[in-house]
C-alpha positions as CSV (number, residue, x, y, z in Angstrom):
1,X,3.7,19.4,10.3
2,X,5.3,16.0,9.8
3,X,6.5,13.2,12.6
4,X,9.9,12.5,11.4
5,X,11.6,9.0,12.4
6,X,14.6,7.8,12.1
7,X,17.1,5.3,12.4
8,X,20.7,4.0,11.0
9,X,19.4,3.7,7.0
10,X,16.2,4.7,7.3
11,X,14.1,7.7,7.6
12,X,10.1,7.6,7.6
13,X,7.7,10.9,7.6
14,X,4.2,10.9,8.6
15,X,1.3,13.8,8.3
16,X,-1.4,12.4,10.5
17,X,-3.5,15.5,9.8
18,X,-3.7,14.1,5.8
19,X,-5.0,10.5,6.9
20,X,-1.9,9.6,8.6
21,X,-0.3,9.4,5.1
22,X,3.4,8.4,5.4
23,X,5.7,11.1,2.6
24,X,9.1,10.1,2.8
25,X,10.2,6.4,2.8
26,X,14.1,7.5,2.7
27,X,17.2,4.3,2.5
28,X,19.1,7.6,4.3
29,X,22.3,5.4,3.6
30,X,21.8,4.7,-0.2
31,X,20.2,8.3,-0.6
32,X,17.2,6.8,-2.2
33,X,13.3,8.1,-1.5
34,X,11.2,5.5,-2.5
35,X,7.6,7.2,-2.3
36,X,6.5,9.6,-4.8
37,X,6.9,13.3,-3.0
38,X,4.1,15.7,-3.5
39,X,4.0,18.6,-6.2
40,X,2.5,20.6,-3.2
41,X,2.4,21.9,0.0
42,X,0.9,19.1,2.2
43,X,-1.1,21.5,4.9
44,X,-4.0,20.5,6.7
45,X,-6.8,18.1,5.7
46,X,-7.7,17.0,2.4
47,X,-10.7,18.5,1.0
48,X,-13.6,16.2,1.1
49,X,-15.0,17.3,-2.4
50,X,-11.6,15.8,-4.0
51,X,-11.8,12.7,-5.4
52,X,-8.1,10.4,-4.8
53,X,-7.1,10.6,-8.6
54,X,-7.3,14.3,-8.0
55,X,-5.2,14.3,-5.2
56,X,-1.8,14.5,-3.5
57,X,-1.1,11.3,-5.8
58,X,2.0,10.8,-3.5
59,X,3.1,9.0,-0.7
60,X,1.8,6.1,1.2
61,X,-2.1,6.1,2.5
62,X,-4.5,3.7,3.9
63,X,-7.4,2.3,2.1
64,X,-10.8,1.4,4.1
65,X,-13.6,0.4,3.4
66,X,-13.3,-0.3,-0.3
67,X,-10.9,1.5,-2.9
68,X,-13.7,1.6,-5.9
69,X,-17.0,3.8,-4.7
70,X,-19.8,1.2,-3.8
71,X,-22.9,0.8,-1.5
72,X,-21.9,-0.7,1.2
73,X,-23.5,-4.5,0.7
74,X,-27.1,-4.8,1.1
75,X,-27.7,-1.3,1.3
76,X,-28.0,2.1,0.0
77,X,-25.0,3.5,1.9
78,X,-22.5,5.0,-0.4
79,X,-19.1,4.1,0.2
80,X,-16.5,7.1,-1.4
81,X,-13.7,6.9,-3.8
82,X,-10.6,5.5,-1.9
83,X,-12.6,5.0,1.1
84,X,-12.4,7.3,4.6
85,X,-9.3,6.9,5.7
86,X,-7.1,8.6,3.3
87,X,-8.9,12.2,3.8
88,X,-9.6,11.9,7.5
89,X,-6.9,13.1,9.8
90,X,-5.6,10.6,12.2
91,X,-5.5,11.3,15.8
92,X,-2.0,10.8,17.6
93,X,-1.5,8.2,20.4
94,X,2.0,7.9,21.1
95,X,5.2,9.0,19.7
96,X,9.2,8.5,20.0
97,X,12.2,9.3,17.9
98,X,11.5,5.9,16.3
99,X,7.4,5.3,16.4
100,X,4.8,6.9,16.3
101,X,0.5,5.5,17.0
102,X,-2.0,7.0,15.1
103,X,-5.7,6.1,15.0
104,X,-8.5,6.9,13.2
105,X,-12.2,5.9,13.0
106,X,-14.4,5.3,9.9
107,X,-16.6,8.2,8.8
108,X,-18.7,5.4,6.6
109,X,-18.9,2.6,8.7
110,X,-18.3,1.9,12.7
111,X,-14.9,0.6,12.8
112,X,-11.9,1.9,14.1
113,X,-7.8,1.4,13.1
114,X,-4.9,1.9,14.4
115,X,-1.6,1.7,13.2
116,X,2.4,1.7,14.9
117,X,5.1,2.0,12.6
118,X,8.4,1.6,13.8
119,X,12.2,2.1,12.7
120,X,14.6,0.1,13.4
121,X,18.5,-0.1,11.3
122,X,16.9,0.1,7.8
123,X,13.9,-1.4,8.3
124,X,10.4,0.0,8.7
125,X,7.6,-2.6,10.7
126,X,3.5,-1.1,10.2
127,X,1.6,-2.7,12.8
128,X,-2.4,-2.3,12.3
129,X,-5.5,-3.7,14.7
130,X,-8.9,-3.2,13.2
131,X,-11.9,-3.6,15.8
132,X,-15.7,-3.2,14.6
133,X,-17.1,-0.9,16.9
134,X,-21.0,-1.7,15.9
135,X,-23.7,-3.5,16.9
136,X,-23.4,-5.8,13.9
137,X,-21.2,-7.9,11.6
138,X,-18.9,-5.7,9.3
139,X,-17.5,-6.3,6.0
140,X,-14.4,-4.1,5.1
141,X,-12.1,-4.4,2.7
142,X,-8.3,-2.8,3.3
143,X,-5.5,-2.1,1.0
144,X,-2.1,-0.6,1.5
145,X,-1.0,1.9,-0.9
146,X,2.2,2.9,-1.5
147,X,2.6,4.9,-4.4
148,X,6.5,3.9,-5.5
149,X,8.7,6.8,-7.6
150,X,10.0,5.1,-10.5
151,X,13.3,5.3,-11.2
152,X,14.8,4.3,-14.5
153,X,15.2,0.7,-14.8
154,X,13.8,-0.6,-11.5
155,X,12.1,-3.7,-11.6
156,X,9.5,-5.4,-9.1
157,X,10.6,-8.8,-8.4
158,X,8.2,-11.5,-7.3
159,X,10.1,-15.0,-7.6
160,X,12.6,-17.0,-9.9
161,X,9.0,-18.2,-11.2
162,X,6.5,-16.9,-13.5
163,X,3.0,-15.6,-12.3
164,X,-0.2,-15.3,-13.7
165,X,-1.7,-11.4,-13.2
166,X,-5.3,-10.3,-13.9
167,X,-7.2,-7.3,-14.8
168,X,-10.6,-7.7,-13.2
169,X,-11.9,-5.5,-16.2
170,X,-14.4,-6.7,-18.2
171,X,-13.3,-5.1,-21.0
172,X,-10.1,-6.4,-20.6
173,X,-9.9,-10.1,-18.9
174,X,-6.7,-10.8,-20.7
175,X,-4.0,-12.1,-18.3
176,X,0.0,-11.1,-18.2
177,X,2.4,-13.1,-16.8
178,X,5.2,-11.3,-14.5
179,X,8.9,-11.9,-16.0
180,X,10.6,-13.9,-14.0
181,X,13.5,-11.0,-14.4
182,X,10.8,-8.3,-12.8
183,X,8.5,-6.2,-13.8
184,X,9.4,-2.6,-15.4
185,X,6.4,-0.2,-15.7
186,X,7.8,1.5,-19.1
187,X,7.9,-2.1,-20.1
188,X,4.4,-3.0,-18.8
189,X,2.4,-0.2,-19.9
190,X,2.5,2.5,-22.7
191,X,3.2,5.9,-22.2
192,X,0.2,8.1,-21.2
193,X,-1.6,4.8,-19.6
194,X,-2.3,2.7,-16.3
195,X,-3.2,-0.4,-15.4
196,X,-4.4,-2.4,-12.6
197,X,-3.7,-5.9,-12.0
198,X,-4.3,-8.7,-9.4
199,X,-2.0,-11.1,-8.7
200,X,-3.8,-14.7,-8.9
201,X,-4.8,-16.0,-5.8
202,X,-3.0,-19.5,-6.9
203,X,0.3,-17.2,-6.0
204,X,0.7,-17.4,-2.4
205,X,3.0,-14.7,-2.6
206,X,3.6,-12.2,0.7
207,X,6.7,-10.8,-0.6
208,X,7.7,-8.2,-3.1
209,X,11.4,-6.4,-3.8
210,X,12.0,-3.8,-5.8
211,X,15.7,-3.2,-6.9
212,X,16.9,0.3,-8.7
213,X,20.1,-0.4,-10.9
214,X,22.7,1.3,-9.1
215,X,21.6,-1.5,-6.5
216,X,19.3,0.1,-4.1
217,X,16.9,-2.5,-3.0
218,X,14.0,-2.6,-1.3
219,X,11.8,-5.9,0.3
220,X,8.3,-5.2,1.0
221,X,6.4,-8.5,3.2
222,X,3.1,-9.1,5.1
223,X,1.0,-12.1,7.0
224,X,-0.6,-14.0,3.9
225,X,-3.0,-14.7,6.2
226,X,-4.9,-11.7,6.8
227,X,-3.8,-10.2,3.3
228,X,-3.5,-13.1,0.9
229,X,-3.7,-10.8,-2.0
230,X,-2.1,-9.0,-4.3
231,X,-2.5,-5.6,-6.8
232,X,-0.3,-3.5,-8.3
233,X,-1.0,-0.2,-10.1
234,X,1.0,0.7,-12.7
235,X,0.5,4.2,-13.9
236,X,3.0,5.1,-16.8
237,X,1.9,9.1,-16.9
238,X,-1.7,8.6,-17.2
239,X,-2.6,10.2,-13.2
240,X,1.4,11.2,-12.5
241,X,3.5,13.0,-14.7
242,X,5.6,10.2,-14.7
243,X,6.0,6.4,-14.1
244,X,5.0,5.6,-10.7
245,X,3.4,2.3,-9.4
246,X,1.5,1.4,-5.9
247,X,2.1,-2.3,-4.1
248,X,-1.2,-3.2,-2.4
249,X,-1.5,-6.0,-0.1
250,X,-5.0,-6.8,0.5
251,X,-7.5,-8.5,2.4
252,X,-10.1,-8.5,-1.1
253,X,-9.9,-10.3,-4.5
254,X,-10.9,-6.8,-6.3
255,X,-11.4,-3.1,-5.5
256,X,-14.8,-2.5,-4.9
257,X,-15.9,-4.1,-1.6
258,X,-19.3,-4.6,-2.5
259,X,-17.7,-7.1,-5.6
260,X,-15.4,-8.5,-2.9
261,X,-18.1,-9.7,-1.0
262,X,-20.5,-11.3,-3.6
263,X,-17.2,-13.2,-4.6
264,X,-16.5,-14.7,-0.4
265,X,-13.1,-13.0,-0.6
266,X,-13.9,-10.6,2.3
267,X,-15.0,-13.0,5.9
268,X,-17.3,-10.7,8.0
269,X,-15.7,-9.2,11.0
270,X,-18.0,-9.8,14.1
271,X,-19.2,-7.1,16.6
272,X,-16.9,-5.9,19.0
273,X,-14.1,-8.2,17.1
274,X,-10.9,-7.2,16.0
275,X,-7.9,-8.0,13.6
276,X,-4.4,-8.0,13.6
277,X,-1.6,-7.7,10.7
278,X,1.4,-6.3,9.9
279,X,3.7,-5.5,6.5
280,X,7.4,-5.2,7.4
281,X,9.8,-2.9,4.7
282,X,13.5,-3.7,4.7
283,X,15.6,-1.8,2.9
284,X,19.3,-3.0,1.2
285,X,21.9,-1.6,-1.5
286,X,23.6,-4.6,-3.0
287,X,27.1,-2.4,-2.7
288,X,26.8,-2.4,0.7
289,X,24.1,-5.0,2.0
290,X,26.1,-7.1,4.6
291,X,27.3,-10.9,3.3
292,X,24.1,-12.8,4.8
293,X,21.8,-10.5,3.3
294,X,23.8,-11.0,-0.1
295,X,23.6,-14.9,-0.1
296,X,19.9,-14.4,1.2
297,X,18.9,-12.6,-2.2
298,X,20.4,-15.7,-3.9
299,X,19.7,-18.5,-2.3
């Protein structure tokens, strides 16, 4: 069973029993969900033999301690597809009509989160503190990951500037640029494929929007300095069965957190330490947004 928040524009549902994953990110005034639903029932934990690919696929989790399976740096510990967090159930704290605490602790590593989301008129604020809970130093690499339904013609905006985005493949170390008119993921990718791109670290970029057509908006921001980067998944029906694309701020230069820290992108979190952030969501429809919020998107 869900914890259902709400507030005038917005409503939020969380499942802390299936790693606190948030299902319905709902502009209540615009009538737009902006997370991918599930084809399923959602009902008690995920089953640890599943990798993520082969999961809900919906829906917004939490990625720690890396999102590519790795030994954890300088050892043989294996660190799992997606990291813990996503298939352990959360443990609630506190909850109101408009905020719930959940918390959860690492399965992997000794660490423990917690995160506070909160509703307010049509905006949604995730507040997150990260303590290491060992006896030594502790790298760990975190991602958000919403996974976005696609709706025909909606564009992720950056800037009025172009940016430089990056593959981190081998294979395929060819850059794109992002349109300084958005980015569409029919456009992006072909049908039956996906991609995943970084967003070069040059871009000090801590905001995202995405904008529907019919004017639905929505503005995704975070503290550049605990996240300062940037990937987006773009999966045109390779995963889904339709387009659907994830926003990831990020704390790592790359996926796998054993990469992350032979490149110095990740610092080391000391013992009994903890860290702070926060991404805020703010949702708009241009046919209703008040007059400040208009000259805001256009200034």
């Amino acid at each position: 069973m869900g914890v259902i928040l709400e507030a005038p524009g917005v409503l939020v549902e969380v499942v802390p029993e299936r790693g606190a994953k948030i299902t319905r990110l709902r502009d209540s005034a615009a009538g737009r969900e902006w997370l991918e639903q599930p084809r399923a029932s959602l009902e008690g934990p995920v089953d640890t033999s599943v990798d993520f690919d082969d999961g809900d696929l919906c829906g917004w989790d939490e990625m720690m301690p890396t999102i590519d399976p790795c030994a954890y740096p300088g050892t043989t510990n294996a660190l799992s597809d997606h990291g813990d967090l996503w298939r352990t159930p959360w443990k609630v704290d506190d909850v109101t009509t408009a905020s719930v605490t959940t918390s959860v602790y690492g399965t992997s590593l000794p660490f423990a989160l917690t995160r506070t989301i909160q509703v307010s008129a049509s905006r949604v604020d995730l507040h997150y503190t990260l303590r290491a809970s060992g006896s030594e130093a502790l790298f760990l690499l975190y991602a958000a990951h919403p996974l976005f339904r696609y709706m025909p013609g909606t564009r992720i905006m950056l800037d009025e500037q172009p940016h430089r985005l990056v593959t981190l493949n081998d294979d395929d170390p060819t850059p794109v640029f992002w349109p300084v008119d958005g980015l569409d993921v029919v456009d992006a990718v072909a049908s039956g494929d996906a991609r995943k791109y970084f967003l070069d670290p040059s871009s000090r970029i801590a905001t995202v929007g995405l904008r529907d057509p019919g004017g639905a908006s929505l503005q995704m921001s975070w503290n550049l300095a605990e996240l300062p980067y940037l990937g987006v998944w773009l999966d045109h029906g390779l995963l889904a069965p339709h387009p659907v694309f994830a926003i990831e701020p990020t704390n790592g230069f790359g996926d796998s957190l054993q990469r992350c820290v032979d490149r110095s992108s990740i610092p080391a979190l000391a013992p009994g330490s903890s860290r702070s952030w926060s991404i805020a969501i703010t949702l708009s429809d241009r046919r209703r947004a008040p007059r400040d919020l208009r000259e805001g998107e256009n200034s």
